[in-house]
mmCIF file of the N, C-alpha and C atoms, coordinates in Angstrom:
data_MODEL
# 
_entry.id   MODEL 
# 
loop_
_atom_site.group_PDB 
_atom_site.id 
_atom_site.type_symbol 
_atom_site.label_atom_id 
_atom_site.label_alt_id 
_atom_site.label_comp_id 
_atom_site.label_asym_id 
_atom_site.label_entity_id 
_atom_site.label_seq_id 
_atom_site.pdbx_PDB_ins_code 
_atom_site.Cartn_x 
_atom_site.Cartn_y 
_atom_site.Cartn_z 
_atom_site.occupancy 
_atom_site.B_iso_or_equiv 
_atom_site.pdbx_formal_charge 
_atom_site.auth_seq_id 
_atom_site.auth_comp_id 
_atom_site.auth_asym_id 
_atom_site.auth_atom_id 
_atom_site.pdbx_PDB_model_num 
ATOM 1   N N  . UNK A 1 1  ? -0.035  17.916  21.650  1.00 0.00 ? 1  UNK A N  1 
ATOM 2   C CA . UNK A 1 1  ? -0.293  16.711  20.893  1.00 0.00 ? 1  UNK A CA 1 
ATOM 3   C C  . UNK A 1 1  ? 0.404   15.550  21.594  1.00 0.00 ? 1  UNK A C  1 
ATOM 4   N N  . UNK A 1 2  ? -0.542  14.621  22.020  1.00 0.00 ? 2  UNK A N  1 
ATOM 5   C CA . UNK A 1 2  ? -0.157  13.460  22.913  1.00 0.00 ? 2  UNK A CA 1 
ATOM 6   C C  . UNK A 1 2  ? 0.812   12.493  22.050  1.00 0.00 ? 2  UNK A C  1 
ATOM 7   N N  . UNK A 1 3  ? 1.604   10.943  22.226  1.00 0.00 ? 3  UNK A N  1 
ATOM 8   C CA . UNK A 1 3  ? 2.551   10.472  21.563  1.00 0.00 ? 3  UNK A CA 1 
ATOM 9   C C  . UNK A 1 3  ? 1.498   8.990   20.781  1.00 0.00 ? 3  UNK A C  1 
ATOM 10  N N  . UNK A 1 4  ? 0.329   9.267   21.431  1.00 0.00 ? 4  UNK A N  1 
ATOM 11  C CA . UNK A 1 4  ? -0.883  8.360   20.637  1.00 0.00 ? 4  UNK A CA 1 
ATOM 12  C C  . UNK A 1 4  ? -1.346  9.589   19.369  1.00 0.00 ? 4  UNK A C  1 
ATOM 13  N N  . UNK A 1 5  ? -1.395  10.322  19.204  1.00 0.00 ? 5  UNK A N  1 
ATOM 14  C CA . UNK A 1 5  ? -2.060  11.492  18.077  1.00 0.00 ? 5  UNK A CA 1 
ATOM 15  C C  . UNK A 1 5  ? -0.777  11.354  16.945  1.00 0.00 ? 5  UNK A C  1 
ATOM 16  N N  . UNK A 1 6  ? 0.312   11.745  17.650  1.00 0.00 ? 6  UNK A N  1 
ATOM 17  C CA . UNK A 1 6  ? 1.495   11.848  16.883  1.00 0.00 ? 6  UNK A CA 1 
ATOM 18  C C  . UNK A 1 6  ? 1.466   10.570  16.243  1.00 0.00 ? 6  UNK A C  1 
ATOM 19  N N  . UNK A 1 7  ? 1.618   9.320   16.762  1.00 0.00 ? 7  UNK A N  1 
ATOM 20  C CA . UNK A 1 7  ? 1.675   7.832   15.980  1.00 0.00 ? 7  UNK A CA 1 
ATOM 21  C C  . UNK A 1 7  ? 0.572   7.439   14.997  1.00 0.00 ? 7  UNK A C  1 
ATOM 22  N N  . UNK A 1 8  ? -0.923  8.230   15.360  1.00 0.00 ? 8  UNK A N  1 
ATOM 23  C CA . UNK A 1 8  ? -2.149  8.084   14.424  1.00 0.00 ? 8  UNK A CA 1 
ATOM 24  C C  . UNK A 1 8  ? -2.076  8.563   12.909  1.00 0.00 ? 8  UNK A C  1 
ATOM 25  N N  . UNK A 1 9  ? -1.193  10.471  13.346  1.00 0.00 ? 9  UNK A N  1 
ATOM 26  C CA . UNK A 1 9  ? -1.059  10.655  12.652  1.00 0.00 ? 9  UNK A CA 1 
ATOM 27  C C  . UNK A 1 9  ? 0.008   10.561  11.430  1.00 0.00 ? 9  UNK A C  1 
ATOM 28  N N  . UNK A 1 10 ? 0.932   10.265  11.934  1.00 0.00 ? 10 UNK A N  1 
ATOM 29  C CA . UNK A 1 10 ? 2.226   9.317   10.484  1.00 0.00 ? 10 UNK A CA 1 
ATOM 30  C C  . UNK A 1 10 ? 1.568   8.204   10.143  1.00 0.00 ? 10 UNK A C  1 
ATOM 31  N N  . UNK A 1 11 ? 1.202   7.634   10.555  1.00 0.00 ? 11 UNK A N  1 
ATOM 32  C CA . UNK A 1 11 ? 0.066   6.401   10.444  1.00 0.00 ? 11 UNK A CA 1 
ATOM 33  C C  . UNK A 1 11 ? -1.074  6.498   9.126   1.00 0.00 ? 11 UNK A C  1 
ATOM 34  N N  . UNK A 1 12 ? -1.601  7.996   9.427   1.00 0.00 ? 12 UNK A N  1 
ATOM 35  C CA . UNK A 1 12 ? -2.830  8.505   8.122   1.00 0.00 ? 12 UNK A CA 1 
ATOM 36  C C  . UNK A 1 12 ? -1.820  9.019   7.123   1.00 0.00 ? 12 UNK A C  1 
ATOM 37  N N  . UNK A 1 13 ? -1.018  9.600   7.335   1.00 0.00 ? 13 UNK A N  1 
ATOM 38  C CA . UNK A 1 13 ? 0.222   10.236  6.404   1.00 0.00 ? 13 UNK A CA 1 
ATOM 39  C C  . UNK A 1 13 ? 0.970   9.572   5.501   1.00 0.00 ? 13 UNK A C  1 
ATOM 40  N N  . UNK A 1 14 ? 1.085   7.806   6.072   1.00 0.00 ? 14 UNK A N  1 
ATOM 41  C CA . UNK A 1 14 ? 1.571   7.417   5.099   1.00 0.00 ? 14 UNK A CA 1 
ATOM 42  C C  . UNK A 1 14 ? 0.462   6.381   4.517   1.00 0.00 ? 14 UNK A C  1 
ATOM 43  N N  . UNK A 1 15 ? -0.535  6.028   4.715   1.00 0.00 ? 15 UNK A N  1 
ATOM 44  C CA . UNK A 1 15 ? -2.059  5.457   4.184   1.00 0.00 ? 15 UNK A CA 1 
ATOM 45  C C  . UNK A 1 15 ? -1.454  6.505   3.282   1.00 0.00 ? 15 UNK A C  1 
ATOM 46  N N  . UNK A 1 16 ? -2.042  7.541   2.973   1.00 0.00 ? 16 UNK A N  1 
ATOM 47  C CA . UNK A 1 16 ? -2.338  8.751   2.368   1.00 0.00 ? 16 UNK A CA 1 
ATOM 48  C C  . UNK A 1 16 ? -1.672  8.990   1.071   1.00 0.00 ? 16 UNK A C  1 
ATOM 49  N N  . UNK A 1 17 ? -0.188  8.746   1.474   1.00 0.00 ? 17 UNK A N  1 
ATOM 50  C CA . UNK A 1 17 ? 1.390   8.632   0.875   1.00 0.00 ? 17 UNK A CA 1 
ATOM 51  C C  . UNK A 1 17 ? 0.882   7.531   -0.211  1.00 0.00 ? 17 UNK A C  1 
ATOM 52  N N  . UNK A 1 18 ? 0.706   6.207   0.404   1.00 0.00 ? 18 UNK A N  1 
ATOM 53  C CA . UNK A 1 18 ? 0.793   4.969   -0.237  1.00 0.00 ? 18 UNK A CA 1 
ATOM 54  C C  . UNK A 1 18 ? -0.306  4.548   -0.833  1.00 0.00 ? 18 UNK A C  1 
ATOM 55  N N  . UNK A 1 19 ? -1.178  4.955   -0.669  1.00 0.00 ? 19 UNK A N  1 
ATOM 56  C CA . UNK A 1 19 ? -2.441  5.390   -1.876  1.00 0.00 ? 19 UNK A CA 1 
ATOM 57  C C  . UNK A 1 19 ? -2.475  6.166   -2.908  1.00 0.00 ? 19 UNK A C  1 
ATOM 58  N N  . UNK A 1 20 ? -1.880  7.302   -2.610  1.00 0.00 ? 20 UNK A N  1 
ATOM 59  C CA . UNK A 1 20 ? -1.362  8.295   -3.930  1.00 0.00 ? 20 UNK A CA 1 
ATOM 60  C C  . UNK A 1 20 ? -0.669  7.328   -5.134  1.00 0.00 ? 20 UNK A C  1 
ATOM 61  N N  . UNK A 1 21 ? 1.054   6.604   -4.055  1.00 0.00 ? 21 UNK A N  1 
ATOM 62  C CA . UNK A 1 21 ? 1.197   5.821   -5.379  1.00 0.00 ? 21 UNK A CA 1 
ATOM 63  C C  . UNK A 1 21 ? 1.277   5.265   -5.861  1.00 0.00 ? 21 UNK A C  1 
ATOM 64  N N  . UNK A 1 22 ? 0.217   4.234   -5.208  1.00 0.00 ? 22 UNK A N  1 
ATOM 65  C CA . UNK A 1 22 ? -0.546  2.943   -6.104  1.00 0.00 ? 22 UNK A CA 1 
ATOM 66  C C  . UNK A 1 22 ? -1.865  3.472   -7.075  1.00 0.00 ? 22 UNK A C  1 
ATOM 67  N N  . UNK A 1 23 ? -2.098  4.682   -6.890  1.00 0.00 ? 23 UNK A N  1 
ATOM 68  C CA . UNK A 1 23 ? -2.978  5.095   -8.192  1.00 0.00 ? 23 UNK A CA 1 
ATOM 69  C C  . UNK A 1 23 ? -1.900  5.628   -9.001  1.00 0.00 ? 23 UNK A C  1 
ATOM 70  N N  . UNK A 1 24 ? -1.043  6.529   -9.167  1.00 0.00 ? 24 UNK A N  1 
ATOM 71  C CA . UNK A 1 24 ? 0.027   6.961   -10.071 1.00 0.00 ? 24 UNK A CA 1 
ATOM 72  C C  . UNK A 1 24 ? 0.726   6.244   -10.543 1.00 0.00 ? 24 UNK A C  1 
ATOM 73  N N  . UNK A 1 25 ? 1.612   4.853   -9.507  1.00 0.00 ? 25 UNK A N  1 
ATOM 74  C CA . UNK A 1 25 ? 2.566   4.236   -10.062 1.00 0.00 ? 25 UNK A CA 1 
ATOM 75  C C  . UNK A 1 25 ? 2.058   2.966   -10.650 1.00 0.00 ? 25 UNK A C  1 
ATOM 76  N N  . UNK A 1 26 ? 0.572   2.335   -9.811  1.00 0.00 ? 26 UNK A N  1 
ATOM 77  C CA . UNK A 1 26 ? 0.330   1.101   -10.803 1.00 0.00 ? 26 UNK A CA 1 
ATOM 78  C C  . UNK A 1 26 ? -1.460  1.418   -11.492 1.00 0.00 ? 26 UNK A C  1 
ATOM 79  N N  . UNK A 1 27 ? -2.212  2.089   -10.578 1.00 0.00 ? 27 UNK A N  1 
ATOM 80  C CA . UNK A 1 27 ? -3.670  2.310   -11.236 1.00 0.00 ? 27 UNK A CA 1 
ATOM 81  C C  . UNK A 1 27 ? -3.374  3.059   -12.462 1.00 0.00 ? 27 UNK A C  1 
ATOM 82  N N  . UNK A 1 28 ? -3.434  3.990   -12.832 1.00 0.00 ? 28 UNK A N  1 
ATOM 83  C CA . UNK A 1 28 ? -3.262  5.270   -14.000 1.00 0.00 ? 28 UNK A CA 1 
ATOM 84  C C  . UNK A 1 28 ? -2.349  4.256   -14.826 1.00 0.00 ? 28 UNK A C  1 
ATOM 85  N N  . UNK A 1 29 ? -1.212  3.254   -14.864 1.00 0.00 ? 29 UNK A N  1 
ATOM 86  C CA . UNK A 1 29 ? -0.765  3.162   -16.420 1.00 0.00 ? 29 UNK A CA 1 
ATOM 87  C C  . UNK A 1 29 ? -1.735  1.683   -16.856 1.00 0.00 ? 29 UNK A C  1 
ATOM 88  N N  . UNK A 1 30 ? -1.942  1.536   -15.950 1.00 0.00 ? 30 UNK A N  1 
ATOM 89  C CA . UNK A 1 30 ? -2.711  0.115   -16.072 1.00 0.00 ? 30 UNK A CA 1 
ATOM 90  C C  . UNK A 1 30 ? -4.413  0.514   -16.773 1.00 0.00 ? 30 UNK A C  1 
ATOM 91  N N  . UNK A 1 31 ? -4.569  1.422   -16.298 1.00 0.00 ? 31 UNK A N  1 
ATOM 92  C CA . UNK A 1 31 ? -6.183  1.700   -16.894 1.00 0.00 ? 31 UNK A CA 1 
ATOM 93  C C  . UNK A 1 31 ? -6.061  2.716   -18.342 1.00 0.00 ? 31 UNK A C  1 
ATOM 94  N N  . UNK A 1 32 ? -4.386  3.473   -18.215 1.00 0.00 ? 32 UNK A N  1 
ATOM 95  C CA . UNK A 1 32 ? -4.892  4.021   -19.756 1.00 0.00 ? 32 UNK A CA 1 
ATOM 96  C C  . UNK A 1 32 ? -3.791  3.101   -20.599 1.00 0.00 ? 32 UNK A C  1 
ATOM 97  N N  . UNK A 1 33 ? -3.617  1.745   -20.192 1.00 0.00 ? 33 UNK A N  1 
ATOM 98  C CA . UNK A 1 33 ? -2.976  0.881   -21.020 1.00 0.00 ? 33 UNK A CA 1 
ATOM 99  C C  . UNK A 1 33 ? -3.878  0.441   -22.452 1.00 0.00 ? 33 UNK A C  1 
ATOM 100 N N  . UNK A 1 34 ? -4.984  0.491   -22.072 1.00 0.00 ? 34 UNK A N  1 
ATOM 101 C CA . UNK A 1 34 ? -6.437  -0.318  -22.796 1.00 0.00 ? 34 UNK A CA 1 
ATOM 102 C C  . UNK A 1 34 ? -6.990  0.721   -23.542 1.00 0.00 ? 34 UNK A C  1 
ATOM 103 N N  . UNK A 1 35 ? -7.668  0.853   -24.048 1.00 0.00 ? 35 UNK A N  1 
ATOM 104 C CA . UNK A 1 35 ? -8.954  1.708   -25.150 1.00 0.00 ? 35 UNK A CA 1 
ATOM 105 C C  . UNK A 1 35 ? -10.498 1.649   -24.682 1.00 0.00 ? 35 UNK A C  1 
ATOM 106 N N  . UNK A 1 36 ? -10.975 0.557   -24.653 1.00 0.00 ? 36 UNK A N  1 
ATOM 107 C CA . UNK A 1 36 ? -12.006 0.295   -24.603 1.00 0.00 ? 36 UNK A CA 1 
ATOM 108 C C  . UNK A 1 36 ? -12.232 -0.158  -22.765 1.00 0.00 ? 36 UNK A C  1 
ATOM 109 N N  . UNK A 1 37 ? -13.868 0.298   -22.344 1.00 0.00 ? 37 UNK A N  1 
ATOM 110 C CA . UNK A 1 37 ? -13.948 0.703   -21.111 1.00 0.00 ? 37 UNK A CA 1 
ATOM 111 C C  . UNK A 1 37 ? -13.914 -0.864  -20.430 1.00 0.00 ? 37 UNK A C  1 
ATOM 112 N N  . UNK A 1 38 ? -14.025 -1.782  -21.117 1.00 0.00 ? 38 UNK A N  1 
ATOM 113 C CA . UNK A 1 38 ? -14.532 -3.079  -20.274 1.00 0.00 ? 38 UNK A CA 1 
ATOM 114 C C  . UNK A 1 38 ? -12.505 -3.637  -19.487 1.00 0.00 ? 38 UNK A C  1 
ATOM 115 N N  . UNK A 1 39 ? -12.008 -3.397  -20.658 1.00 0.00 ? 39 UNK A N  1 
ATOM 116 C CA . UNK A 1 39 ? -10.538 -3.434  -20.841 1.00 0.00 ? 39 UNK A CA 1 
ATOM 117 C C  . UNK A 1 39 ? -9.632  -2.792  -19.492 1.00 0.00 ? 39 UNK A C  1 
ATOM 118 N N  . UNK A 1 40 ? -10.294 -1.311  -19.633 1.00 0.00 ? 40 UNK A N  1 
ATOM 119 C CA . UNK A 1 40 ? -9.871  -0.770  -18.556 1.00 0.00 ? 40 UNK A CA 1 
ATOM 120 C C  . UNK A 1 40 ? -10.088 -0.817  -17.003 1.00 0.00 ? 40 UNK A C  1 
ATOM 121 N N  . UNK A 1 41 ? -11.666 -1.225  -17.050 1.00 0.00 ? 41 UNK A N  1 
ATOM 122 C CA . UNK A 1 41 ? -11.827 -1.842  -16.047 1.00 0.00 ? 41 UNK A CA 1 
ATOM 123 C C  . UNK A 1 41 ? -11.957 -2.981  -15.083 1.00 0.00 ? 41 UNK A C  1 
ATOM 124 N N  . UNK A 1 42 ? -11.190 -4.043  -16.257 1.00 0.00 ? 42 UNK A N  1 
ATOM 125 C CA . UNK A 1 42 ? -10.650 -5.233  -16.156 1.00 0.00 ? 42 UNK A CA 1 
ATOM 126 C C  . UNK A 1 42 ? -9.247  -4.765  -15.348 1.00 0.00 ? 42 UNK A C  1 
ATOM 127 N N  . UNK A 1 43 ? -8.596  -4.089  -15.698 1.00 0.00 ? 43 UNK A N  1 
ATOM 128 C CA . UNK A 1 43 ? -7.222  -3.702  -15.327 1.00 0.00 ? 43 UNK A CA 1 
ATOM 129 C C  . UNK A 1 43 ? -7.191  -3.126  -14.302 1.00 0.00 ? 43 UNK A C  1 
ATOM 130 N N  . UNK A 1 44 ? -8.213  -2.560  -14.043 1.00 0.00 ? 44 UNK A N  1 
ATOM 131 C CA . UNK A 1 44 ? -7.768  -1.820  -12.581 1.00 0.00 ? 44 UNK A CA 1 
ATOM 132 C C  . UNK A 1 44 ? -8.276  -2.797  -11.815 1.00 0.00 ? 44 UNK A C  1 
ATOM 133 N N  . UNK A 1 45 ? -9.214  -3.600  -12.210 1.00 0.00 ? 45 UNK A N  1 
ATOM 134 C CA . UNK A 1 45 ? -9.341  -4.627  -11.317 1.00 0.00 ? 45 UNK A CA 1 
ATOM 135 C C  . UNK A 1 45 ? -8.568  -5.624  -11.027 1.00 0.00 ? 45 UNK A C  1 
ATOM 136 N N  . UNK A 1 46 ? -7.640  -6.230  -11.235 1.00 0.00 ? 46 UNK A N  1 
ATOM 137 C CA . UNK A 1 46 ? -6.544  -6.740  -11.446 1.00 0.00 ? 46 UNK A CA 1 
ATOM 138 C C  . UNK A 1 46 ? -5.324  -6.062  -10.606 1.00 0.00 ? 46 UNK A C  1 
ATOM 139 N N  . UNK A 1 47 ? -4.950  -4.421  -11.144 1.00 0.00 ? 47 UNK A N  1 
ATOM 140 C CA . UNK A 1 47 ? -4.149  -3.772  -10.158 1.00 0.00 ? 47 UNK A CA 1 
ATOM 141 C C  . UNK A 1 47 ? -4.925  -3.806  -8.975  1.00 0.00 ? 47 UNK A C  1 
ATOM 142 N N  . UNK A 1 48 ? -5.900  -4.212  -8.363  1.00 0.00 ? 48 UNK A N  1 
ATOM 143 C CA . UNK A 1 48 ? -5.878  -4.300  -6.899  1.00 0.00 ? 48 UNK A CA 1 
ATOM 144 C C  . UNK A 1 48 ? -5.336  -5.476  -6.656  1.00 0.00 ? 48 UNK A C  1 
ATOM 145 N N  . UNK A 1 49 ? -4.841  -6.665  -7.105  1.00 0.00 ? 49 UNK A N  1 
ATOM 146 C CA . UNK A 1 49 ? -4.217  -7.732  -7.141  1.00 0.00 ? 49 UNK A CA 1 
ATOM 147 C C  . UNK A 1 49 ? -2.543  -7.486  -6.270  1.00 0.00 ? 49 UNK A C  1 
ATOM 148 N N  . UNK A 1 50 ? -2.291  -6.336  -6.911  1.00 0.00 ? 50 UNK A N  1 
ATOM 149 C CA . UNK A 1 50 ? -0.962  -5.362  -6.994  1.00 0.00 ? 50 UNK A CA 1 
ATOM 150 C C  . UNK A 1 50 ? -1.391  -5.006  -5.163  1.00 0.00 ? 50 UNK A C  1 
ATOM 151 N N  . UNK A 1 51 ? -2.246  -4.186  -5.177  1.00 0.00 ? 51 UNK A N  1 
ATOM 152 C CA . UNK A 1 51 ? -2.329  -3.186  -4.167  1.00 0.00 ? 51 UNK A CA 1 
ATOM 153 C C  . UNK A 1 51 ? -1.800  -4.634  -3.355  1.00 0.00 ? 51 UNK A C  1 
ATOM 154 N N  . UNK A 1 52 ? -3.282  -5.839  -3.000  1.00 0.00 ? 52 UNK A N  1 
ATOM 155 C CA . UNK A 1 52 ? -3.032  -6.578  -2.134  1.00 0.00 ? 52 UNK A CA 1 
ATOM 156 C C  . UNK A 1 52 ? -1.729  -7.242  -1.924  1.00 0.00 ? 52 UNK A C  1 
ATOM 157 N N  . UNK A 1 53 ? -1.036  -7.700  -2.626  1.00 0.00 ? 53 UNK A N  1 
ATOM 158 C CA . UNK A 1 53 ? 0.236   -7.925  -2.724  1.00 0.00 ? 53 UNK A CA 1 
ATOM 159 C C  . UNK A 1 53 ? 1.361   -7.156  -1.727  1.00 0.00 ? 53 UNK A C  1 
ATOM 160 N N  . UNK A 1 54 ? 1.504   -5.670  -2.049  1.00 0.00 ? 54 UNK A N  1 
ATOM 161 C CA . UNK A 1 54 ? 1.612   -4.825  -1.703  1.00 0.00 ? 54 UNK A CA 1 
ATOM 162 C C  . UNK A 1 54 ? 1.817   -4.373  -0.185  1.00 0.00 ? 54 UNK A C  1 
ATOM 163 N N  . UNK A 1 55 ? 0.202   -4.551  -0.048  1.00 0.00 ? 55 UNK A N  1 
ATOM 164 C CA . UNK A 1 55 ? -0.417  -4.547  1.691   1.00 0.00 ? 55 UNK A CA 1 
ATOM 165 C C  . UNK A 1 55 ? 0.070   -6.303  2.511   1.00 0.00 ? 55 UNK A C  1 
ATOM 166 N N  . UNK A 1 56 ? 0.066   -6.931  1.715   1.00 0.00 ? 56 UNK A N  1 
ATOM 167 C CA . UNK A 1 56 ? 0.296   -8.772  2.744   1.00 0.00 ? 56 UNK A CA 1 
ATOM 168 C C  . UNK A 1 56 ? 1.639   -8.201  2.718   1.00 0.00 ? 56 UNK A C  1 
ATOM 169 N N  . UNK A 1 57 ? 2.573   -7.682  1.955   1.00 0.00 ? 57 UNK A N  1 
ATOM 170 C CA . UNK A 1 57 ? 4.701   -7.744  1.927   1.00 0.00 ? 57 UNK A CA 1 
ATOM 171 C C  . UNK A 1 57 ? 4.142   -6.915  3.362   1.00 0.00 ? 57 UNK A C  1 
ATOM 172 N N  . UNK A 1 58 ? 4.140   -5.616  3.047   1.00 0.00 ? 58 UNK A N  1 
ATOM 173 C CA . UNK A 1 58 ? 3.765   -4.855  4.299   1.00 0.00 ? 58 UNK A CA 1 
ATOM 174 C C  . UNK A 1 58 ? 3.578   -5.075  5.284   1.00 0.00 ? 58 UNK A C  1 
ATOM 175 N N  . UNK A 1 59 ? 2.592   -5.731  5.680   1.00 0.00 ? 59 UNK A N  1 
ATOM 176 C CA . UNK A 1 59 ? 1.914   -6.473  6.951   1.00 0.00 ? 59 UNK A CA 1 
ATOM 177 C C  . UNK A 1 59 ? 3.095   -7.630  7.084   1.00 0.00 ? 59 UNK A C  1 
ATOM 178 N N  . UNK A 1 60 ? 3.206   -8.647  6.274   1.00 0.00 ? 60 UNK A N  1 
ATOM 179 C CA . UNK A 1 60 ? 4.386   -9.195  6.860   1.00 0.00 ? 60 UNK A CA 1 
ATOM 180 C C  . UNK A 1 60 ? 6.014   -9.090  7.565   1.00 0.00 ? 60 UNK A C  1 
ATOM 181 N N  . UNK A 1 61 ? 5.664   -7.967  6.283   1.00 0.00 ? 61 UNK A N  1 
ATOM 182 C CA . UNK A 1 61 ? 7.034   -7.480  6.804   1.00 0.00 ? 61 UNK A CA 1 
ATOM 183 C C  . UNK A 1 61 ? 7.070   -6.477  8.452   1.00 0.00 ? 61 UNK A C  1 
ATOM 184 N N  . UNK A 1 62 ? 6.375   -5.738  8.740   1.00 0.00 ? 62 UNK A N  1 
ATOM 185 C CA . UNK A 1 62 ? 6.025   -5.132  9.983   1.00 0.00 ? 62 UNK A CA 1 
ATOM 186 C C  . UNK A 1 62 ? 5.755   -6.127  10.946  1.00 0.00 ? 62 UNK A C  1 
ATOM 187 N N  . UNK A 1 63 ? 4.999   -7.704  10.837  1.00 0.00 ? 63 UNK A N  1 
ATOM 188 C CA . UNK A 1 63 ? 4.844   -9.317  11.654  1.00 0.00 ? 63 UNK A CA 1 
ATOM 189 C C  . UNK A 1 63 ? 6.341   -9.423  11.980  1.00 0.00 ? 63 UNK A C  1 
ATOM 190 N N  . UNK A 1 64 ? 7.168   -9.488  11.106  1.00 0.00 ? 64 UNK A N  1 
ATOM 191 C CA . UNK A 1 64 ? 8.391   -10.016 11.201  1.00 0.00 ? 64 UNK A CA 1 
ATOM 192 C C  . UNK A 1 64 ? 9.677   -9.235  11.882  1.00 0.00 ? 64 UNK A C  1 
ATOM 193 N N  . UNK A 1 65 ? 8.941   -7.805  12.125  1.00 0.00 ? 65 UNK A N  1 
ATOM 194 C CA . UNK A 1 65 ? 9.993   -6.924  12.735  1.00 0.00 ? 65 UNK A CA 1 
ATOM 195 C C  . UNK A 1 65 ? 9.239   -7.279  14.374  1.00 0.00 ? 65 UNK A C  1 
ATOM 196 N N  . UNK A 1 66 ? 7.811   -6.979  14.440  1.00 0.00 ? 66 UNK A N  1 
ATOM 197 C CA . UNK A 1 66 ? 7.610   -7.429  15.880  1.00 0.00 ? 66 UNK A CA 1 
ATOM 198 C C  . UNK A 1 66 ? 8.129   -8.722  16.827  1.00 0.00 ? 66 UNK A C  1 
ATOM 199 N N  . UNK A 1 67 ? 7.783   -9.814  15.671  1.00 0.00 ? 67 UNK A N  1 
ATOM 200 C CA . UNK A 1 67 ? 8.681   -10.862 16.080  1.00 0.00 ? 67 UNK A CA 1 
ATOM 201 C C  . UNK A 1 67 ? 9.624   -11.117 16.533  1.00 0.00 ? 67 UNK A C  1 
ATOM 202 N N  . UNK A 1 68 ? 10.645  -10.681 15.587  1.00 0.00 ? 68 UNK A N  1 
ATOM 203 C CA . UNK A 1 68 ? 12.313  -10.943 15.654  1.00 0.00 ? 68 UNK A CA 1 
ATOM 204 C C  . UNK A 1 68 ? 12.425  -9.614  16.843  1.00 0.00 ? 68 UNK A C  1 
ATOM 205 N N  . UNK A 1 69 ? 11.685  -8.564  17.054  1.00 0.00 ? 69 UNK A N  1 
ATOM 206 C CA . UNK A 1 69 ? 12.027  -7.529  17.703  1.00 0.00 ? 69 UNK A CA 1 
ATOM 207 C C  . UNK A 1 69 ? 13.059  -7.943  18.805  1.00 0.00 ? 69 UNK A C  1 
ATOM 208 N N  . UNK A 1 70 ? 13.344  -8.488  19.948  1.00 0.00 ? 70 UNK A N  1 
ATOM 209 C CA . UNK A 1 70 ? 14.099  -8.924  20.848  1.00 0.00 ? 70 UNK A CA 1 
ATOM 210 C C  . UNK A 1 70 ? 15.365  -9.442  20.286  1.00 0.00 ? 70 UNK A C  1 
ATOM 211 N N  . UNK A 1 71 ? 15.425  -10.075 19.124  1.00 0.00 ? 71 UNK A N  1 
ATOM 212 C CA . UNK A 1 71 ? 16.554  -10.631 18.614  1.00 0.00 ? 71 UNK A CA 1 
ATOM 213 C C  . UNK A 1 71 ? 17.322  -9.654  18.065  1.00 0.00 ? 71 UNK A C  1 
ATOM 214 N N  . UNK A 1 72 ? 16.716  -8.388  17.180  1.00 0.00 ? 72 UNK A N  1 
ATOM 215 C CA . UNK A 1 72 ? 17.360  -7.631  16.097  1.00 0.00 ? 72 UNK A CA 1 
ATOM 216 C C  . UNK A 1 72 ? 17.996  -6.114  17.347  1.00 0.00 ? 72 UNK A C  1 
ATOM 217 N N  . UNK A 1 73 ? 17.161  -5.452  18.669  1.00 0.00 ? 73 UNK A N  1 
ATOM 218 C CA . UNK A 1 73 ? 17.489  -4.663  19.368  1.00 0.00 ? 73 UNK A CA 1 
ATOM 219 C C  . UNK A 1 73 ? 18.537  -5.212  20.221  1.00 0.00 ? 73 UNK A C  1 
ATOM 220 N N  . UNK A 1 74 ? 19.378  -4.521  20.662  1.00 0.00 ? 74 UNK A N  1 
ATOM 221 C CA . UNK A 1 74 ? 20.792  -4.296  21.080  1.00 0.00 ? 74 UNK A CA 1 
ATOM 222 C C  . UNK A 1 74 ? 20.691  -4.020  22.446  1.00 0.00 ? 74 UNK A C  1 
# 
């Protein structure tokens, strides 16, 4: 296993990871918060609000390590 396969794959592992628990930790209480189906699917629509949030900290935050990279290594 080459050091491009190895990086793909922690890569799908934590997609994988971090999808699990944005349905457990914010989809699932958010959709059986409601009763009625319009309610619920108002809400999960909304928790993708969450996800995106989520994914821009992420992405920025990974921008900001490439960036500063030269400044923060020793």
């Amino acid at each position: 296993m080459s050091n491009t396969e190895v990086t793909y794959l922690v890569g799908a592992c934590c997609a994988v990871l971090g999808l699990a628990a944005y349905v457990a930790f914010i989809f699932v209480p958010a959709w059986t918060a409601y009763s009625r189906v319009w309610q619920r699917v108002a809400a999960g629509v909304l928790s993708l609000y969450v996800l995106a949030a989520f994914v821009g900290l992420g992405a920025g935050g990974g921008a900001a390590i490439v960036w500063f990279w030269d400044r923060i290594g020793v």
